[in-house]
py3Dmol code that shows the C-alpha trace and the ligand (Angstrom):
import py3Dmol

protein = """\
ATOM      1  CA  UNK A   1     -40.032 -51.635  59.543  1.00  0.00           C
ATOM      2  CA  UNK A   2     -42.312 -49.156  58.025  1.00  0.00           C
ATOM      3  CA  UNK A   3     -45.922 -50.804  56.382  1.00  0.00           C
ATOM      4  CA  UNK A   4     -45.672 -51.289  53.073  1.00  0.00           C
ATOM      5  CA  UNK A   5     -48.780 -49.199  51.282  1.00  0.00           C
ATOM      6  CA  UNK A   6     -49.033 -46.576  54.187  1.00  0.00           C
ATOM      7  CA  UNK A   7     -46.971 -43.603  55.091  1.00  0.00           C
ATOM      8  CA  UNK A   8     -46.530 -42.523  58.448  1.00  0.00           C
ATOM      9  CA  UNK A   9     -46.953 -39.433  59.250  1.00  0.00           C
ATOM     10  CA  UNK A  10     -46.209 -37.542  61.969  1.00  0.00           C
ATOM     11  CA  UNK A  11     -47.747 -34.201  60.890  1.00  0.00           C
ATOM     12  CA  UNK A  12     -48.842 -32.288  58.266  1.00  0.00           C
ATOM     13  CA  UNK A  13     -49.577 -28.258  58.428  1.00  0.00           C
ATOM     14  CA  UNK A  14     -49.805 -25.110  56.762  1.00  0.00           C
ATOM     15  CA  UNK A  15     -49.333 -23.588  53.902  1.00  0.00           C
ATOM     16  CA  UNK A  16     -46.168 -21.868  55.947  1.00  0.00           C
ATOM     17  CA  UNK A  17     -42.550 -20.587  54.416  1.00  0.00           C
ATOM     18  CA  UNK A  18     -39.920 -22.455  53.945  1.00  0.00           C
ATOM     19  CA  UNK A  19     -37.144 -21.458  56.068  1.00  0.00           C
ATOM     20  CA  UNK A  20     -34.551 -23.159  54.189  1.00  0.00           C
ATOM     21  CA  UNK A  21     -32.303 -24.177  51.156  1.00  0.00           C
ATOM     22  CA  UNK A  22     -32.941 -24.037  47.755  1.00  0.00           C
ATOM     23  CA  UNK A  23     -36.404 -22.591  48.066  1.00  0.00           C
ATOM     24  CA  UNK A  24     -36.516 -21.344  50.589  1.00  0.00           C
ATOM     25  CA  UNK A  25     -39.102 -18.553  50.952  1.00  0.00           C
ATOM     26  CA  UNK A  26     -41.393 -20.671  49.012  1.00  0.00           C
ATOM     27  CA  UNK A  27     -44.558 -20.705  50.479  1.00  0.00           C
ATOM     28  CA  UNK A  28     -45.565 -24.895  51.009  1.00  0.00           C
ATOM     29  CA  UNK A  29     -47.977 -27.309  53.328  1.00  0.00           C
ATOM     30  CA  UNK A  30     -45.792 -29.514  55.280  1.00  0.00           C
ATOM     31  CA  UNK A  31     -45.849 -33.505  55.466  1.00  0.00           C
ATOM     32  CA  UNK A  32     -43.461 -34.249  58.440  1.00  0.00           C
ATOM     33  CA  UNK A  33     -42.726 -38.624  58.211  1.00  0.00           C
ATOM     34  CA  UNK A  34     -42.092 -40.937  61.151  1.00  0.00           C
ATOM     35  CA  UNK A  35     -39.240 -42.616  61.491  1.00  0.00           C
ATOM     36  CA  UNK A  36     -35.316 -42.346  60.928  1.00  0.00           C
ATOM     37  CA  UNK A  37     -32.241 -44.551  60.425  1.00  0.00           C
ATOM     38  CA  UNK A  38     -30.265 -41.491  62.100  1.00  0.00           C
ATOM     39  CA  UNK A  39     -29.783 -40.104  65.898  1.00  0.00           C
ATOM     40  CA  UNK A  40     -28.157 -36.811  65.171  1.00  0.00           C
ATOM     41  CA  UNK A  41     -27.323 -35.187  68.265  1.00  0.00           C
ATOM     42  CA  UNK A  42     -29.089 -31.719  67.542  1.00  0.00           C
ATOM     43  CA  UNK A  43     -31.954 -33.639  66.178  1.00  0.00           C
ATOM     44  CA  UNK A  44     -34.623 -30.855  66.547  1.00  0.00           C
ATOM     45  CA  UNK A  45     -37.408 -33.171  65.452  1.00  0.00           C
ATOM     46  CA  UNK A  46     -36.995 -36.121  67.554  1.00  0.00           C
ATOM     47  CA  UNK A  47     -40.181 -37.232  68.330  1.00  0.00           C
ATOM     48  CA  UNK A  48     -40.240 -38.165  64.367  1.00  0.00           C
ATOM     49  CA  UNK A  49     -38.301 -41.189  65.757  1.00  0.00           C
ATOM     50  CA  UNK A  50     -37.480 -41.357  69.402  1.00  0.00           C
ATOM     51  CA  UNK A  51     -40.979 -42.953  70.356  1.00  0.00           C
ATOM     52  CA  UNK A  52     -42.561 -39.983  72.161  1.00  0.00           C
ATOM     53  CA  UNK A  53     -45.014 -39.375  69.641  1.00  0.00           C
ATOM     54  CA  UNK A  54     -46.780 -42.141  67.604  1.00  0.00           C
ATOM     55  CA  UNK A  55     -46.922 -42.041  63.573  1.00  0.00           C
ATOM     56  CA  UNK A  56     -50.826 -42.030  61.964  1.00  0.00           C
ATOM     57  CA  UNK A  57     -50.478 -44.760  59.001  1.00  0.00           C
ATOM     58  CA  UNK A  58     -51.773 -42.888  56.442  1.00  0.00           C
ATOM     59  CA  UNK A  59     -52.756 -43.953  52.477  1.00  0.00           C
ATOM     60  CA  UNK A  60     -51.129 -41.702  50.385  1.00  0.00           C
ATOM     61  CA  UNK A  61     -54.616 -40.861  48.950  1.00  0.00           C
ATOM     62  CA  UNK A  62     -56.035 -40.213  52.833  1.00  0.00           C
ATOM     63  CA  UNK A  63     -52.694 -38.143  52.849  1.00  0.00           C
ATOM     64  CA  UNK A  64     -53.602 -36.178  49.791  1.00  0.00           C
ATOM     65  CA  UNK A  65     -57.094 -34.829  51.033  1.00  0.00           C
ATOM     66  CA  UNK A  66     -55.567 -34.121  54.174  1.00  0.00           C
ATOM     67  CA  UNK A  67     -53.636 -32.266  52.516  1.00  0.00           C
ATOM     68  CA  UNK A  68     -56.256 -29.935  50.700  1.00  0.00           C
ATOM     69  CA  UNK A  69     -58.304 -29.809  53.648  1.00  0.00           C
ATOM     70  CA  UNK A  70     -56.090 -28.227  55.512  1.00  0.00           C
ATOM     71  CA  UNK A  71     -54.670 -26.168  52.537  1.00  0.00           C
ATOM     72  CA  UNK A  72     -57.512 -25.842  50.574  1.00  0.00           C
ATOM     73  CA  UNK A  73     -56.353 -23.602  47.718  1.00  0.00           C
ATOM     74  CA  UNK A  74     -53.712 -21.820  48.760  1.00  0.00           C
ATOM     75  CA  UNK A  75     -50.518 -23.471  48.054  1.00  0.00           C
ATOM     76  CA  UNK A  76     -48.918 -25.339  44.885  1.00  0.00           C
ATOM     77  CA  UNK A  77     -45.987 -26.584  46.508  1.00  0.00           C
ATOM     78  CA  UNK A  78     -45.668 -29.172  49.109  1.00  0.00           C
ATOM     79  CA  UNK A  79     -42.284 -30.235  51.644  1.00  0.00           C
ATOM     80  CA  UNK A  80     -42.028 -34.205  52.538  1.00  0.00           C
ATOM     81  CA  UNK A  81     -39.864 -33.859  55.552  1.00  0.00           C
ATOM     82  CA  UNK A  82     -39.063 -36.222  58.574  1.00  0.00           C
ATOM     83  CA  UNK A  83     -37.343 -38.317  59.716  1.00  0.00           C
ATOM     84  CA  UNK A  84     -35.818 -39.518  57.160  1.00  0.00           C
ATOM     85  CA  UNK A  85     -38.834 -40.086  54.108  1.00  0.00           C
ATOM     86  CA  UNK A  86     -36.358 -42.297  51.890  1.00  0.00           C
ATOM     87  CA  UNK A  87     -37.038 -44.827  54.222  1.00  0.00           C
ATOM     88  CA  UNK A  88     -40.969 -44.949  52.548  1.00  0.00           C
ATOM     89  CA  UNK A  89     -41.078 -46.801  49.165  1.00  0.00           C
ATOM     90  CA  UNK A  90     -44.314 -46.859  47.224  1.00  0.00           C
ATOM     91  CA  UNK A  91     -46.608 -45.003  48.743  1.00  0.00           C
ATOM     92  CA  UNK A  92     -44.240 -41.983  48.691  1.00  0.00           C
ATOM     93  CA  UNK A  93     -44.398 -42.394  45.167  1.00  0.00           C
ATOM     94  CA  UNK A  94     -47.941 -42.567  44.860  1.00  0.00           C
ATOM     95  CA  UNK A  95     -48.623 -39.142  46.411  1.00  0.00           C
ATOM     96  CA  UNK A  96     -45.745 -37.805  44.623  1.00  0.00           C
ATOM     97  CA  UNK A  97     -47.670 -38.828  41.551  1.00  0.00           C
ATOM     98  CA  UNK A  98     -51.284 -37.444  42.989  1.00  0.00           C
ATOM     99  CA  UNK A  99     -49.555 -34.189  43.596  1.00  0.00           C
ATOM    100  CA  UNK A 100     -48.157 -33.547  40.276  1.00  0.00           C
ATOM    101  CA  UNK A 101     -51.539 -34.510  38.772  1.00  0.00           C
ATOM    102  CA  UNK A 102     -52.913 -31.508  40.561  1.00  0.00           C
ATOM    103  CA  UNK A 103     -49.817 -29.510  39.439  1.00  0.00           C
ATOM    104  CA  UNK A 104     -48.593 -29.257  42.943  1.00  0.00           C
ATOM    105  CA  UNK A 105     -44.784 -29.044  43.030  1.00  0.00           C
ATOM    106  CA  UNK A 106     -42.970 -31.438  45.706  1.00  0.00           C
ATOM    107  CA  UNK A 107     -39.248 -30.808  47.784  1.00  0.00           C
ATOM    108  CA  UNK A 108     -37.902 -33.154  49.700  1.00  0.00           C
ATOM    109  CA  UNK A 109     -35.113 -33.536  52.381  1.00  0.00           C
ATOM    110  CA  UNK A 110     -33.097 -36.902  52.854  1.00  0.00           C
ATOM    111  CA  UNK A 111     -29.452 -37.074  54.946  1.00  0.00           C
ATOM    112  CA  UNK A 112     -28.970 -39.242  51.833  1.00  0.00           C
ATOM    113  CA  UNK A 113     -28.622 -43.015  53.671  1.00  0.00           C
ATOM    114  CA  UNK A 114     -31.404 -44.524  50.946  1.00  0.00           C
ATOM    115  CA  UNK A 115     -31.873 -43.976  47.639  1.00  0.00           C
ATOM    116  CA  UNK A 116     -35.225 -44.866  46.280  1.00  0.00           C
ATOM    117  CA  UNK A 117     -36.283 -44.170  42.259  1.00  0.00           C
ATOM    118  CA  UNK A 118     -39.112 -41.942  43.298  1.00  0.00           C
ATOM    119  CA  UNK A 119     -36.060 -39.027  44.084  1.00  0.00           C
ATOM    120  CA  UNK A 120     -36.707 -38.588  40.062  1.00  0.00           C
ATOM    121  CA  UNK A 121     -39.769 -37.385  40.322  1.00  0.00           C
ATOM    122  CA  UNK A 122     -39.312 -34.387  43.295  1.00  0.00           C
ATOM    123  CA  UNK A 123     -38.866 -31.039  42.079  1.00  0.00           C
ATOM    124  CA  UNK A 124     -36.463 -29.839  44.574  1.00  0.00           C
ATOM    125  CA  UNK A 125     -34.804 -32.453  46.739  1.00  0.00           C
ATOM    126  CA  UNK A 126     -32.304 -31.582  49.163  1.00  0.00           C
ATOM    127  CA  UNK A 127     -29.968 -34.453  50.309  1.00  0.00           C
ATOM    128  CA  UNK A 128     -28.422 -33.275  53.551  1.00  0.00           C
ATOM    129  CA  UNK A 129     -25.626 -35.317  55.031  1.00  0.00           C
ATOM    130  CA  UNK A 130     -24.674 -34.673  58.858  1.00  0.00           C
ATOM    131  CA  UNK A 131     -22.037 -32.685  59.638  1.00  0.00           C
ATOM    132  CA  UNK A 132     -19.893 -34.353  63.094  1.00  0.00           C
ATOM    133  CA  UNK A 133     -21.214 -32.393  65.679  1.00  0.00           C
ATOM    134  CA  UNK A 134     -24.564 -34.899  64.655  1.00  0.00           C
ATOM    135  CA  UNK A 135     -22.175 -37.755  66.038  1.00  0.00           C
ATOM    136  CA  UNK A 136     -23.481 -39.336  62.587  1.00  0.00           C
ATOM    137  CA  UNK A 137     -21.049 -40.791  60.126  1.00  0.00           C
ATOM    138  CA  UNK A 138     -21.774 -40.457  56.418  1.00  0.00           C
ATOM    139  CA  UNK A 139     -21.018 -43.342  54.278  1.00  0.00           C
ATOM    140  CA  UNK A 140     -19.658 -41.737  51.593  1.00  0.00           C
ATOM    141  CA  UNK A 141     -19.821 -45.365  48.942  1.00  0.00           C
ATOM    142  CA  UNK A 142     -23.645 -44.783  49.680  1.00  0.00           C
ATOM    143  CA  UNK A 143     -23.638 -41.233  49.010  1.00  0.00           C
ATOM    144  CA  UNK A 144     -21.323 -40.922  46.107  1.00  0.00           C
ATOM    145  CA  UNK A 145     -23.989 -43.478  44.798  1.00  0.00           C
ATOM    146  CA  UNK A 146     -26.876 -41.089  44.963  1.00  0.00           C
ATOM    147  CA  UNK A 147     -25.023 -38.225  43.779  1.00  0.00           C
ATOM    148  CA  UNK A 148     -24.330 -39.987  40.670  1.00  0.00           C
ATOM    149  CA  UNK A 149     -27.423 -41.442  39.957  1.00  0.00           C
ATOM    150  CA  UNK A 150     -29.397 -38.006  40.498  1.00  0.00           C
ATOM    151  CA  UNK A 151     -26.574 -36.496  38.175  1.00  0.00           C
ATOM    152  CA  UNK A 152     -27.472 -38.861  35.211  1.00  0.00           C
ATOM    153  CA  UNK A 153     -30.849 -38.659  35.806  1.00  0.00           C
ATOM    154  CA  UNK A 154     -30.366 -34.573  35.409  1.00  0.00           C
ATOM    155  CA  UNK A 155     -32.626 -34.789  38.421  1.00  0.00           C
ATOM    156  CA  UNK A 156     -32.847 -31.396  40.447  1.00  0.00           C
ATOM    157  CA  UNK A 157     -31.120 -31.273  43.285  1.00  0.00           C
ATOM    158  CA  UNK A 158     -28.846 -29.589  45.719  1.00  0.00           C
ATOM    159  CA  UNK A 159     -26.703 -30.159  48.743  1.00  0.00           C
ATOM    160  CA  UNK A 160     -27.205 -28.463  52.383  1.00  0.00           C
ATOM    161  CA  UNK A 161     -25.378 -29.038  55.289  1.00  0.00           C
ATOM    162  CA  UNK A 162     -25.859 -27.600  58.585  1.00  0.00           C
ATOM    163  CA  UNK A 163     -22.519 -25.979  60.985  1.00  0.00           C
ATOM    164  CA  UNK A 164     -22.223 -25.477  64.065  1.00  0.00           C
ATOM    165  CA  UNK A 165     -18.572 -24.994  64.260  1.00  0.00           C
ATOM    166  CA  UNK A 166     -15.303 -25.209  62.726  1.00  0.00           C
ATOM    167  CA  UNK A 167     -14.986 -29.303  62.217  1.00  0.00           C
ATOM    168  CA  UNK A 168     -18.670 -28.863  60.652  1.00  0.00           C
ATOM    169  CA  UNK A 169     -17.535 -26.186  58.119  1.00  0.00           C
ATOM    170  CA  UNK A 170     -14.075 -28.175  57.359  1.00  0.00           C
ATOM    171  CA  UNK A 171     -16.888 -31.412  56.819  1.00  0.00           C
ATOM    172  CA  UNK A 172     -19.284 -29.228  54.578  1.00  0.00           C
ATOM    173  CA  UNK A 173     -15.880 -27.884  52.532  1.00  0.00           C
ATOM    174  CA  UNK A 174     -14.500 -31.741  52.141  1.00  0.00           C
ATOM    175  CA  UNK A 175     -18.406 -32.512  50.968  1.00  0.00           C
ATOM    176  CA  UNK A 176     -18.997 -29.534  48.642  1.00  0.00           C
ATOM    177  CA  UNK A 177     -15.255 -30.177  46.751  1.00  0.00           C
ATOM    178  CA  UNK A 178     -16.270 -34.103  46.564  1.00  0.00           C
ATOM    179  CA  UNK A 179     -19.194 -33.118  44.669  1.00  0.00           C
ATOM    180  CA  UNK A 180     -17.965 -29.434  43.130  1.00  0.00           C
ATOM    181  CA  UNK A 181     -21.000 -29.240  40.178  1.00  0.00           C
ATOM    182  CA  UNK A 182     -23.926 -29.409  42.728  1.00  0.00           C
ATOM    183  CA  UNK A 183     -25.436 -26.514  43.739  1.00  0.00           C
ATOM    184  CA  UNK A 184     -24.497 -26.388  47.518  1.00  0.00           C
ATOM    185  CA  UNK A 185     -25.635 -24.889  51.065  1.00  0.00           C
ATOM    186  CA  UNK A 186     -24.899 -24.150  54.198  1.00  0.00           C
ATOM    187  CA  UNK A 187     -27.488 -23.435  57.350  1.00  0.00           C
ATOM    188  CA  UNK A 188     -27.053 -21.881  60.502  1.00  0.00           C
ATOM    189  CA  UNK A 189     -27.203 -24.806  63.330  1.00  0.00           C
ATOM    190  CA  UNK A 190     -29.991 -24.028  66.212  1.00  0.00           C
ATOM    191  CA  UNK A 191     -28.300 -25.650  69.264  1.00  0.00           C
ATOM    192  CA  UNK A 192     -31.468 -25.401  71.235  1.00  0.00           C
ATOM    193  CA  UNK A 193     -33.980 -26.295  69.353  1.00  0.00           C
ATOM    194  CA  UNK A 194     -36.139 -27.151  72.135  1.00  0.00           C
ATOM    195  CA  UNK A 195     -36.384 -24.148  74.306  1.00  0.00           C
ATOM    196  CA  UNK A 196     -39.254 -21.811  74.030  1.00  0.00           C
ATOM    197  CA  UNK A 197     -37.201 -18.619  73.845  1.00  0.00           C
ATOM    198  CA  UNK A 198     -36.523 -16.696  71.086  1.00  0.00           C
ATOM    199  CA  UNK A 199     -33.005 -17.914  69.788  1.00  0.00           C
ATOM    200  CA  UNK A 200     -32.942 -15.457  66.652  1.00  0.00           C
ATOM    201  CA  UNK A 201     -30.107 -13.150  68.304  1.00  0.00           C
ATOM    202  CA  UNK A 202     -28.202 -16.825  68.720  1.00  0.00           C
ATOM    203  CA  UNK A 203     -28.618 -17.730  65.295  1.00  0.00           C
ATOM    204  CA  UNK A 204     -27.801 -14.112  63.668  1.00  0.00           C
ATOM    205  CA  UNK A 205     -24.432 -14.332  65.438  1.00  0.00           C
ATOM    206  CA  UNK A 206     -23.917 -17.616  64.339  1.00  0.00           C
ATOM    207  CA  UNK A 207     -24.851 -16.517  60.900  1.00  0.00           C
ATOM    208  CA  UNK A 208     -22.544 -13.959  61.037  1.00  0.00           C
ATOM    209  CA  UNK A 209     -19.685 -15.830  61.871  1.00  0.00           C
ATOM    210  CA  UNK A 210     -20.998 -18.485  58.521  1.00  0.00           C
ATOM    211  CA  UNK A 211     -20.565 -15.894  56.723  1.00  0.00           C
ATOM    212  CA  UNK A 212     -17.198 -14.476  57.698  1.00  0.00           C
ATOM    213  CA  UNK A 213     -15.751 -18.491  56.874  1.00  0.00           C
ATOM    214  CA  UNK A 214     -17.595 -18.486  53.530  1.00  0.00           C
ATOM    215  CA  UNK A 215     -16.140 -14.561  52.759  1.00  0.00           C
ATOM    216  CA  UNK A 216     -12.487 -15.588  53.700  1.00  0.00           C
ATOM    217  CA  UNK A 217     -12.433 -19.057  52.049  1.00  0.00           C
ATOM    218  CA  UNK A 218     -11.532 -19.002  48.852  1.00  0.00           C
ATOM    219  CA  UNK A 219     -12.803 -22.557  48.235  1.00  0.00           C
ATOM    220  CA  UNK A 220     -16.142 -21.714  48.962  1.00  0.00           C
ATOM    221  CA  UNK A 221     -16.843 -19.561  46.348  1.00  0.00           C
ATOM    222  CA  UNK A 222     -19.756 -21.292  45.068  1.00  0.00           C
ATOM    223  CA  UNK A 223     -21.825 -22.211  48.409  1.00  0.00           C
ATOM    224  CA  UNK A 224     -25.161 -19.990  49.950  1.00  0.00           C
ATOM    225  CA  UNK A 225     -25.025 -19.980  53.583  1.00  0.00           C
ATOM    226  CA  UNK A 226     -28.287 -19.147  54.801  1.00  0.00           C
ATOM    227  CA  UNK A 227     -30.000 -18.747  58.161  1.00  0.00           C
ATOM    228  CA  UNK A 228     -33.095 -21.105  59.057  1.00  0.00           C
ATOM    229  CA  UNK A 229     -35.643 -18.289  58.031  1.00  0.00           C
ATOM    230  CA  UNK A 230     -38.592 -19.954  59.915  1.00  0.00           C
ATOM    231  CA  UNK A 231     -36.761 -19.814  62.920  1.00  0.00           C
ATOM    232  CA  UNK A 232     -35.581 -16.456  63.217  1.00  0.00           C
ATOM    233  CA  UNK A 233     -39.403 -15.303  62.740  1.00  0.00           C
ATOM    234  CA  UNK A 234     -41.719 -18.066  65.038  1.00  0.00           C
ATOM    235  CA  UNK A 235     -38.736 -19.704  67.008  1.00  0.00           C
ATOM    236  CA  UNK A 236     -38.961 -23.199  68.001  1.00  0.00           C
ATOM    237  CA  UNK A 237     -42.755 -23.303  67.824  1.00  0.00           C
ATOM    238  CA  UNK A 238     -43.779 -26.626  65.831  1.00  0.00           C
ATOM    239  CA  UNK A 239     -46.614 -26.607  62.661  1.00  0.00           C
ATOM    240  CA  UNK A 240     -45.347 -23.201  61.428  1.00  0.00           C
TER     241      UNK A 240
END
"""
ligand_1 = """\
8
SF4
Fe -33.223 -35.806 63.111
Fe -32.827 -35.455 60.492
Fe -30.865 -36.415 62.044
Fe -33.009 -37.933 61.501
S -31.475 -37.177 60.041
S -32.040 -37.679 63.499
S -34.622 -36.374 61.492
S -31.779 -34.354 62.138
"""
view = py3Dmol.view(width=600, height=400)
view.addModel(protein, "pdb")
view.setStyle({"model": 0}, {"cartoon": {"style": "trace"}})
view.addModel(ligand_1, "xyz")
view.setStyle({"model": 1}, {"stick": {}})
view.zoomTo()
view.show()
């Protein structure tokens, strides 16, 4: 159980690029959480949950000068990552809050398990439900449930799912035509995300092939697929 007025945190660097999605390209400072309800498989952040590592309990005011210490004045924009951060209520919403007060912009990524009423106030959330070479199952009641509340809310949003292979495209299609009005997209899966050689060649082929199933389906019309930028340029290396 995570403590109620402190957020874990794993990490926090930059300013860097954000290598994917919606904006990706956008330059950011990174807040990586502790913590997730998930196991995926490919998991290329692991020690966010899988006890190697041990999360700093932070105040989201302790988090905020941490934040401008390390990015002084160079960034507006700033990427709550994990782990899965919808597991952190209040104090979430506090920095959230701090941020915009400084006219920082926030993004956030969530498999979409939780909902909590601070997704109103992110700029760009991503809600990213596992594909099945994760081993994950989605529960679709609780994510149908999200979708629909972000809808009314005309909260900004979008869809990404990651593919590895064939069953993870046919998954992304199934998810993309369940939910046909939000802007959706695909990423290139890393399948090692742990080694320290460069995998860029890997993960152009793979994006090549992505791209060939989005160019001959005529279903998928309306989806980006897009490599994992940061990737291709620094590897696996962590804090970039
Ligand atoms: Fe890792 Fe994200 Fe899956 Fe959690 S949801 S196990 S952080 S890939």
């Amino acid at each position: 159980m995570i403590r109620e007025n402190r957020i874990p945190v794993m990490e926090i660097f930059g300013p860097t690029i954000q290598g994917e999605g919606m904006v990706i390209g956008c330059k950011t400072v990174f807040i990586r959480t502790g913590g997730c309800d998930y196991s995926c498989a490919w998991c290329d952040s692991a020690f966010t949950w899988n006890g190697e590592e041990k999360a700093k309990m932070m105040t989201s005011r302790q988090v905020f000068e941490k934040l401008h210490k390390i990015g002084e004045n160079n960034f507006n924009h700033v990427t709550i990552s994990g782990g899965n951060p919808a597991l952190i209520g209040e104090p979430l919403a506090e920095l959230i809050n701090l941020l915009h007060q400084k006219g920082i912009h926030v993004g956030l990524e969530t498999q979409g398990t939780r909902f909590q009423e601070w997704f109103y106030q992110v700029d760009n959330l991503i809600i990213s439900p596992k594909p099945p070479s994760s081993n994950m199952v989605t529960d679709f009641n609780k994510l149908d449930d999200i979708v629909e509340k972000l809808t009314k809310a005309r909260t900004t949003f979008s869809l990404k799912v990651v593919v590895f292979d064939d069953t993870d495209f046919n998954f992304a299609k199934m998810v993309h035509l369940r939910y046909i009005k939000i802007p959706f997209y695909l990423s290139v899966g890393n399948p090692k995300p742990y080694t320290e050689r460069s995998v860029a060649l890997d993960l152009l082929k793979r994006l090549e092939w992505l791209f060939d199933k989005v160019i001959q389906d005529s279903e998928m019309n309306n989806v980006r697929p897009l490599p994992q930028l940061h990737t291709l340029v620094w590897g696996n290396k962590r804090k970039v």
